[in-house]
C-alpha positions as CSV (number, residue, x, y, z in Angstrom):
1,X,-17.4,-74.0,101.0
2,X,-14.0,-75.6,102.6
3,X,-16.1,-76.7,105.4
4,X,-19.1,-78.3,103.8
5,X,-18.8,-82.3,103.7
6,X,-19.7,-82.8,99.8
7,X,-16.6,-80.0,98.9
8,X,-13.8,-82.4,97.8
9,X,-11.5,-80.1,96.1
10,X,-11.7,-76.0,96.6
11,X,-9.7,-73.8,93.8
12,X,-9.3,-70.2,94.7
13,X,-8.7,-67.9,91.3
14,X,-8.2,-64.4,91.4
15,X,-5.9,-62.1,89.9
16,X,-4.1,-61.2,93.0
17,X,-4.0,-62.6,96.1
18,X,-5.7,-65.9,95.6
19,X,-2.9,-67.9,97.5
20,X,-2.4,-66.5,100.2
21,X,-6.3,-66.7,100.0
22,X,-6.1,-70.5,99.6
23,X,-3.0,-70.8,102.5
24,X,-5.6,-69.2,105.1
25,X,-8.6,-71.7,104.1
26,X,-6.5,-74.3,103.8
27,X,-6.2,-74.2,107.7
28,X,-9.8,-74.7,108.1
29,X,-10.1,-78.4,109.5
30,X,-12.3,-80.2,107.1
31,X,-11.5,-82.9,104.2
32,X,-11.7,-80.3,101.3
33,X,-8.4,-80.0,99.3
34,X,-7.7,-76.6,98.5
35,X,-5.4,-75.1,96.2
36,X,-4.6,-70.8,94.9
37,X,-4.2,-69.8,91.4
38,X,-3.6,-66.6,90.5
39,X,-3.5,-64.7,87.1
40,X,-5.7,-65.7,83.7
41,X,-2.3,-68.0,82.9
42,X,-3.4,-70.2,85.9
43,X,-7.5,-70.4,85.1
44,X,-6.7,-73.3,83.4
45,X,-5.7,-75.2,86.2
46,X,-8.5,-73.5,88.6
47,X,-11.1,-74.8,86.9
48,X,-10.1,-78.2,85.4
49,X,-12.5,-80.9,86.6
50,X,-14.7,-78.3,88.2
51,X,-18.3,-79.7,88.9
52,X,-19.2,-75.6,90.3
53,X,-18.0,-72.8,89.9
54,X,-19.0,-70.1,91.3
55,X,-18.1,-66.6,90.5
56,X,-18.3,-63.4,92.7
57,X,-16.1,-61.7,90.4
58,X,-16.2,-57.9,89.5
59,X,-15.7,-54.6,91.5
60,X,-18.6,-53.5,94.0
61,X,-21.0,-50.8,94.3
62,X,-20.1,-47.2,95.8
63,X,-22.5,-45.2,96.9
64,X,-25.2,-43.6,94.5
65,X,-24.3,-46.1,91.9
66,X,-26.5,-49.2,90.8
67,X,-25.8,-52.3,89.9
68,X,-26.2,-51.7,86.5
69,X,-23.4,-48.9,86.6
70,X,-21.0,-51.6,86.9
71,X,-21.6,-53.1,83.8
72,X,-19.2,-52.2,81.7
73,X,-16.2,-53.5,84.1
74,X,-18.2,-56.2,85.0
75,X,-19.1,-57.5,81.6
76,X,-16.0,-58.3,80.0
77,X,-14.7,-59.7,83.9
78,X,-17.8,-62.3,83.3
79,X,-17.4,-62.3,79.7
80,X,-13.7,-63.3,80.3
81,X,-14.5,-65.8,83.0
82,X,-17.4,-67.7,81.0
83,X,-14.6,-68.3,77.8
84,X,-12.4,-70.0,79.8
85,X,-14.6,-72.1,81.7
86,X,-16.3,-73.0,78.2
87,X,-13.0,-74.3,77.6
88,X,-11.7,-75.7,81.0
89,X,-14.9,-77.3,82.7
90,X,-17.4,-77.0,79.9
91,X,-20.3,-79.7,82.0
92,X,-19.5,-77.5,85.2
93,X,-22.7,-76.2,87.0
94,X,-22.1,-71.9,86.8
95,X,-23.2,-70.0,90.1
96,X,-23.2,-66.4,88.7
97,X,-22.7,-63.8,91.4
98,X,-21.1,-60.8,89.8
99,X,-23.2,-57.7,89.3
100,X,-25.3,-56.7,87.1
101,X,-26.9,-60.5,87.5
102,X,-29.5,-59.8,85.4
103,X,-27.2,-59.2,82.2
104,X,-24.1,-60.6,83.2
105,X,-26.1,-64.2,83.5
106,X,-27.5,-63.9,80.1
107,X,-23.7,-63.0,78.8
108,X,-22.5,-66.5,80.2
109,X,-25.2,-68.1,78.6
110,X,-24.2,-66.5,74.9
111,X,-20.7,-67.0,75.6
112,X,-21.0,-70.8,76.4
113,X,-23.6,-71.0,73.9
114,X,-21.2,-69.4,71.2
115,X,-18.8,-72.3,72.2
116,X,-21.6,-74.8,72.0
117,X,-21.4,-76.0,75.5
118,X,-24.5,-74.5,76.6
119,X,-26.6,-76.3,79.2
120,X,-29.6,-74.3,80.4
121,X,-29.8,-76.9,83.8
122,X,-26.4,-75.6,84.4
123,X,-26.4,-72.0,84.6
124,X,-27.9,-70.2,88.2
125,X,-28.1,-66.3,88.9
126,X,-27.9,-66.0,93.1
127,X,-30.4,-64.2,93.8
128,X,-30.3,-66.1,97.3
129,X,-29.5,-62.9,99.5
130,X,-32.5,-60.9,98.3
131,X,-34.4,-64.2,100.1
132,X,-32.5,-63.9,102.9
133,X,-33.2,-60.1,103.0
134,X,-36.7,-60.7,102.8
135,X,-36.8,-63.8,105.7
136,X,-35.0,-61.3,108.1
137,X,-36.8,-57.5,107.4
138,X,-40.4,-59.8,107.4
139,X,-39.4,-62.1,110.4
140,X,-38.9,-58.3,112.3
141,X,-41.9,-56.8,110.5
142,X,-44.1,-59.8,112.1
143,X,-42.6,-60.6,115.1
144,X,-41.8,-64.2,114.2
145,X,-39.2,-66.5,114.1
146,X,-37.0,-65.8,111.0
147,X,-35.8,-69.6,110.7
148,X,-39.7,-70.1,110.4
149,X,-40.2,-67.6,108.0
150,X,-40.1,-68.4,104.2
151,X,-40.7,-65.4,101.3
152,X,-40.8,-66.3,97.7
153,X,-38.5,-63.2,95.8
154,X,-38.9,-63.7,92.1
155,X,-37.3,-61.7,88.9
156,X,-34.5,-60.2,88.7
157,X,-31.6,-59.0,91.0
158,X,-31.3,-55.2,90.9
159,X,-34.1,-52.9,92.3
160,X,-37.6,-52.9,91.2
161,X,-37.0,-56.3,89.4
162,X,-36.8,-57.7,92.6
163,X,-40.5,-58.7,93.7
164,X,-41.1,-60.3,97.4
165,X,-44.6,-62.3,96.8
166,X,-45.3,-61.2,100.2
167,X,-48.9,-62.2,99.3
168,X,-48.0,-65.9,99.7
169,X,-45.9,-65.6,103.2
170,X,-47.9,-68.4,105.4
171,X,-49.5,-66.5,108.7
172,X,-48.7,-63.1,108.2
173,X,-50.4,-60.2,108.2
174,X,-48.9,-56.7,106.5
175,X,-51.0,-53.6,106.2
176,X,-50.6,-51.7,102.8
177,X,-48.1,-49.5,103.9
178,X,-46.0,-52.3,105.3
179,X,-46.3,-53.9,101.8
180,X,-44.8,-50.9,100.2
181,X,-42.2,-50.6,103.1
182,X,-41.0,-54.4,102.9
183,X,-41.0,-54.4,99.1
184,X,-38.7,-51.7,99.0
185,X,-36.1,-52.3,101.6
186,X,-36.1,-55.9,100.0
187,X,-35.6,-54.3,96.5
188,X,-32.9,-51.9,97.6
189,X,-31.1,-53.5,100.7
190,X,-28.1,-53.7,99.2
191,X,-28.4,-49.8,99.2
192,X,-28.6,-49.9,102.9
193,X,-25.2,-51.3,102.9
194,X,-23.4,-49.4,100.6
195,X,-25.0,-46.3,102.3
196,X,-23.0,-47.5,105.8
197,X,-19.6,-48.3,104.2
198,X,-19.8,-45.0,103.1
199,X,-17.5,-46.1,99.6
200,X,-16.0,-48.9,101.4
201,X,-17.6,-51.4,99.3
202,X,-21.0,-53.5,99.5
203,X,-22.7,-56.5,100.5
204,X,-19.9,-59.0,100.8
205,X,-20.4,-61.1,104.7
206,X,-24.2,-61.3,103.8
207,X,-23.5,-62.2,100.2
208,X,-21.1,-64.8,100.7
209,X,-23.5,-66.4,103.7
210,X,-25.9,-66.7,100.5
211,X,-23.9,-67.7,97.7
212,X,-22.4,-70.6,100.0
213,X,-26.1,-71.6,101.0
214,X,-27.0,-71.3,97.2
215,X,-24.0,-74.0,96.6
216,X,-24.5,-76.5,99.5
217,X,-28.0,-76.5,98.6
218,X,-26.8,-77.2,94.8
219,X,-24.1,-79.9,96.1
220,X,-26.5,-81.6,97.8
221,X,-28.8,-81.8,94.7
222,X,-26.2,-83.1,92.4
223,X,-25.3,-86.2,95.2
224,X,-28.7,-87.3,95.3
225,X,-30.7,-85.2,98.1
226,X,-34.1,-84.8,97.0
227,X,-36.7,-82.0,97.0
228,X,-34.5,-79.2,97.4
229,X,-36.5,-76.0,96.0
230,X,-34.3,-72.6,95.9
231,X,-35.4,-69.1,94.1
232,X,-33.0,-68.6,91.4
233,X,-32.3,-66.7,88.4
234,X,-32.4,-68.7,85.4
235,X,-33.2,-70.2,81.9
236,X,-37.3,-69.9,81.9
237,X,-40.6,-69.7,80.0
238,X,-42.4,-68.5,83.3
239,X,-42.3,-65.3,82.0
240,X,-42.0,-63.6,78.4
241,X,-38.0,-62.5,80.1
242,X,-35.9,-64.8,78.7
243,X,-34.2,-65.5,82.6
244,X,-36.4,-65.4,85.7
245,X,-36.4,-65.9,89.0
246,X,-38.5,-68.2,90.7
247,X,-39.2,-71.3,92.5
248,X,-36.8,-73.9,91.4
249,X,-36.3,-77.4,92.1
250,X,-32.6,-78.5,92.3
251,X,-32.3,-82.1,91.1
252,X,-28.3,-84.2,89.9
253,X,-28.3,-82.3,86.5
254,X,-29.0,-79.0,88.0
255,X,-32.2,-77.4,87.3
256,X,-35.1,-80.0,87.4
257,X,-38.6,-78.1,87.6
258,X,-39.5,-74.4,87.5
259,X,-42.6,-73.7,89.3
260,X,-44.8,-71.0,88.5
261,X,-45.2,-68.2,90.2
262,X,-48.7,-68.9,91.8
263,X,-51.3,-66.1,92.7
264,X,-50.2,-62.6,92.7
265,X,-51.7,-59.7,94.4
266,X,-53.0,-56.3,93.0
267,X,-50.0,-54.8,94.2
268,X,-48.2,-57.3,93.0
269,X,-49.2,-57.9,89.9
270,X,-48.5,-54.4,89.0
271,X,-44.9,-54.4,89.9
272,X,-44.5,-57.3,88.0
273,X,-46.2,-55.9,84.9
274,X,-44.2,-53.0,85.2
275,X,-40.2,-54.4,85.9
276,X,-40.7,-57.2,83.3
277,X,-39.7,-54.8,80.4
278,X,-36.4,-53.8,82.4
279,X,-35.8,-57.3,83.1
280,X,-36.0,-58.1,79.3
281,X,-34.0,-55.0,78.3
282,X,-31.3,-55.9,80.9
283,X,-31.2,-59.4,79.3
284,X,-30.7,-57.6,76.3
285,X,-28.1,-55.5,76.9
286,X,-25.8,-58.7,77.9
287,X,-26.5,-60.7,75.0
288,X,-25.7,-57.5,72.8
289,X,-22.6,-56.6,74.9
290,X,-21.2,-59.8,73.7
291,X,-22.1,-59.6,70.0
292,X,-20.7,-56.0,69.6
């Protein structure tokens, strides 16, 4: 983010280490501004005049846990984050990172919303790497230029709710069992990585190569740039889950059309059918984590 050309001012928050964080960017040669802030006394000053915020925060996966282990740490990290911004930089645009997406997205939504700032144009899950994921395993599946190479992911972001239309990819050509091989290293690739840092952590280099894509492409959106179309997690009567990812058009007020989902195959169809109840119940969960 410190070296794309529409970032005017960068704030770094964290609990520890944000400016020494902020010191090393700052060194990056590029207009952007940038400034640390450490502890929740400082969020204030973080996230005044904020036009994005984007929020990674929350501890990581280890191995044999999910993403929905880390829920209850992760919660009340989001839960925390989205009061203050509903206070700080209430018109921002809210990039949602932090794991379990698809509950910790729905808890910004009722926190905001409980504050009566809500805008549903505003608030984005990333759900950018599992795209990316699915570009680079089908780009080697086909032999084809990955840059070339563009797969719809729709859903949600954790496991079986992740569903790669691979039915739609333009030019390709997948046997069944390379359908049910690429649908599941895109639904658990994070796995893959949390496997190799054996406890060390997870996805972080690939994740932030996604989440800064997901903001650039939002940046340039809000300044004017027309037709930008991104899969993200958010607000949507595309399906009977109250958030969904899909096709979405990025316009200056943030969300501007959600496409449907188009033609689905057999295959699937049923995976759809079947991860749409734990995409509602994950919704759930969020919205009644933060009216307990």
């Amino acid at each position: 983010m410190k070296q794309d050309e529409l970032t005017s001012q960068l704030a770094v928050f964290d609990v520890v280490n944000a400016p020494g964080v902020a010191a090393d960017l700052s060194h990056i040669p590029s207009p952007a501004a940038v400034s640390g802030h450490v502890g929740m006394d400082q969020i204030g000053s973080a996230l005044e005049d904020c036009k994005v915020v984007i929020i990674p925060a929350g501890v990581p996966r280890k191995p044999g846990m999910t993403r929905d282990d880390l829920f209850n740490t992760n919660a009340s990290i989001v839960q925390s984050l989205a009061e203050a911004c509903a206070k700080h930089c209430p018109e921002a645009h809210f990039l949602i990172i932090s794991n379990p997406v698809n509950s910790t997205v729905p808890i910004f939504k009722e926190v905001l919303e409980k504050a009566g700032v809500y805008n549903k144009k505003h608030l984005f899950g990333v759900t950018t790497l599992d795209v990316m994921r699915a570009k680079t395993f089908v780009a080697e599946n086909q032999g084809t230029d990955v840059n070339s190479t563009n797969v719809t992911v729709v859903g949600g972001h954790a496991g079986t709710t992740i569903l790669p239309l691979l039915s739609q990819v333009e030019g390709a050509n997948f046997s069944d069992e390379d359908i049910a091989a690429l649908t599941k290293r895109i639904q658990f690739g994070g796995d893959e990585v949390v496997k190799a840092k054996d406890g060390a952590g997870s996805a972080t280099l690939s994740m932030a190569v996604a989440g800064a894509y997901f903001a650039k492409q939002l940046l340039k959106a809000l300044n004017g740039e027309q037709g930008i179309t991104e899969c993200t997690f958010v607000e949507s009567d595309v399906t009977s889950a109250p958030f969904f990812s899909s096709k979405v058009t990025l316009g200056r007020d943030g969300v501007e059309t959600i496409h449907p989902l188009g033609e689905l195959s057999a295959v699937e169809q049923q995976n759809f059918d079947e991860m749409l109840p734990t995409l509602v119940a994950q919704a759930e969960k969020g919205v009644a984590f933060v009216n307990k």
